[in-house]
C-alpha positions as CSV (number, residue, x, y, z in Angstrom):
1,X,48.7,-31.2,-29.8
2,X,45.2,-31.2,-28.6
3,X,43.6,-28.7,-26.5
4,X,42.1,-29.9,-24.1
5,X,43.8,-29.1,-20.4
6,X,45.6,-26.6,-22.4
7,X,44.5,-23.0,-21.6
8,X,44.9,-20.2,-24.0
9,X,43.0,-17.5,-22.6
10,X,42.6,-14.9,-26.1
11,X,40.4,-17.6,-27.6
12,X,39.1,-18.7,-24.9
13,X,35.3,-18.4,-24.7
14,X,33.7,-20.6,-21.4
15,X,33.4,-23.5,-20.1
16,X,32.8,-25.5,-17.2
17,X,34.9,-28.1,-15.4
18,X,35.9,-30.1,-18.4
19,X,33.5,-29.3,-20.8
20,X,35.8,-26.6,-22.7
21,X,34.4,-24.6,-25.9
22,X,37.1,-22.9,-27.7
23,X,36.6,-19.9,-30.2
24,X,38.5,-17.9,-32.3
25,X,39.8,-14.2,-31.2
26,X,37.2,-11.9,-32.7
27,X,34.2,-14.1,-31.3
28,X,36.2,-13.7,-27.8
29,X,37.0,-10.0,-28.2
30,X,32.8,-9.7,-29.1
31,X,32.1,-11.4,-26.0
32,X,34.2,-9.6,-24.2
33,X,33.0,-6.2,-25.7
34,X,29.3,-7.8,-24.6
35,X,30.4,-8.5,-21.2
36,X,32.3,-5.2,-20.9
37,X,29.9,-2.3,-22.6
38,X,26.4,-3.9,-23.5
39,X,25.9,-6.2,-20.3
40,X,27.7,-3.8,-18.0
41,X,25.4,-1.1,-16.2
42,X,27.7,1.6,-16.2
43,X,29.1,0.6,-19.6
44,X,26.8,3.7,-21.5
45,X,28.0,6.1,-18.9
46,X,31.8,5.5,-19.1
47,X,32.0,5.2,-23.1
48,X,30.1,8.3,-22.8
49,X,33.2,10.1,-21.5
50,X,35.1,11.3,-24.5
51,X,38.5,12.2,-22.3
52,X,40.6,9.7,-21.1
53,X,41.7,11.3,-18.0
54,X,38.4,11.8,-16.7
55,X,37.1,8.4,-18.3
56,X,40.3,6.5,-15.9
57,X,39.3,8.9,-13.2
58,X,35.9,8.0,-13.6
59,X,36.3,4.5,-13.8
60,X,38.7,4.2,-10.3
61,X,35.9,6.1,-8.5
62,X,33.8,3.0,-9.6
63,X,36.6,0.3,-8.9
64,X,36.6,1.9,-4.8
65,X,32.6,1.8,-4.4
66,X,33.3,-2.3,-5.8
67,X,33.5,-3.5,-2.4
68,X,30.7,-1.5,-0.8
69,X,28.2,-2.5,-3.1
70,X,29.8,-6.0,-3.3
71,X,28.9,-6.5,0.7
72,X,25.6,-4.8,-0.1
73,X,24.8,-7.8,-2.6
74,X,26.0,-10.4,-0.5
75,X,23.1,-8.8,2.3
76,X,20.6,-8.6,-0.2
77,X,21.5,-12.1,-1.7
78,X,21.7,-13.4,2.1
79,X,18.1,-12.0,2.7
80,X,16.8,-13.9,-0.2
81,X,17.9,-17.1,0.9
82,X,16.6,-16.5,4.4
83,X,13.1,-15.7,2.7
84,X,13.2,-18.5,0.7
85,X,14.1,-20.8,3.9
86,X,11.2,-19.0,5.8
87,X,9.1,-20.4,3.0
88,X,10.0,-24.0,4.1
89,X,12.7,-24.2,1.4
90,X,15.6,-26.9,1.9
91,X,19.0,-25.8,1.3
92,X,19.3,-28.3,-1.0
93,X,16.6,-27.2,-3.1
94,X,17.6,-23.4,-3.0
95,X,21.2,-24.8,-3.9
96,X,19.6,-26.7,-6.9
97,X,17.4,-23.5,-8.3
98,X,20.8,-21.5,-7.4
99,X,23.2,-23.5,-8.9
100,X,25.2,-23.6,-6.0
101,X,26.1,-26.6,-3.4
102,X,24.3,-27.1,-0.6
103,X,27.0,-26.3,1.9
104,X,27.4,-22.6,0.1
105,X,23.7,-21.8,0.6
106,X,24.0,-22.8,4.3
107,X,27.1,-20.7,4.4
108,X,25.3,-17.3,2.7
109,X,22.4,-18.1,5.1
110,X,24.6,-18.2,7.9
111,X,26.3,-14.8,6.8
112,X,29.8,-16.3,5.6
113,X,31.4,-15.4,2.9
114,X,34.6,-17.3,1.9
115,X,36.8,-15.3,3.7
116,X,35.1,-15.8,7.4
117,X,35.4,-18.8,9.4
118,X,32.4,-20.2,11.7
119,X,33.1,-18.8,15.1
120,X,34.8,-21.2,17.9
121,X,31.8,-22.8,20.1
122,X,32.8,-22.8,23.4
123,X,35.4,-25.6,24.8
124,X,37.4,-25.3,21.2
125,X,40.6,-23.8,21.3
């Protein structure tokens, strides 16, 4: 059986809509090692932590701050797409050197995330 539109996530490596590269285990357990120590900022700093008490510990202290310095991104990344609009930037063109859709640029410009609707204009109920 082939494949494709079949997903088998421990070899599964990336892709992108349906351009699917499939790899064996150890070059997906590499990637993920990559992606979990060597990419990963506080990667040195929790390895460093011999005890796994205070490794776990150290690692749900990290897992709380996640969605504080996840809205501080989204304000920094917002700010960046309001400089780059100031600079007579459309959104299509940030969208394009983004990699993102037009419509999501407009939407971290306007400050929504996909969890937030647009506020009611008057008359709408």
């Amino acid at each position: 059986m082939p494949l494709i539109g079949r997903r088998r996530p421990s070899t599964y490596c990336s892709g992108r809509g349906l351009q699917l590269e499939w790899c064996a285990p150890e070059v997906v357990e590499e990637r993920r090692y990559a992606r979990l120590v060597v990419d990963n900022p506080y990667g040195s700093r929790i390895n460093a932590i011999s005890d796994p008490v205070q490794r776990a510990v150290e690692i749900g202290k990290l897992l709380n701050d996640l969605p504080h310095v996840a809205a501080d991104l989204r304000e920094l990344r917002q700010a960046a797409v309001l400089e780059l609009r100031e600079a007579g930037w459309s959104y299509g063109r940030i969208a394009a050197a983004l990699g993102l859709h037009r419509n999501r640029v407009q939407h971290i410009a306007e400050g929504r995330t996909g969890k937030t609707k647009p506020p009611k204009s008057e008359g709408e109920g």
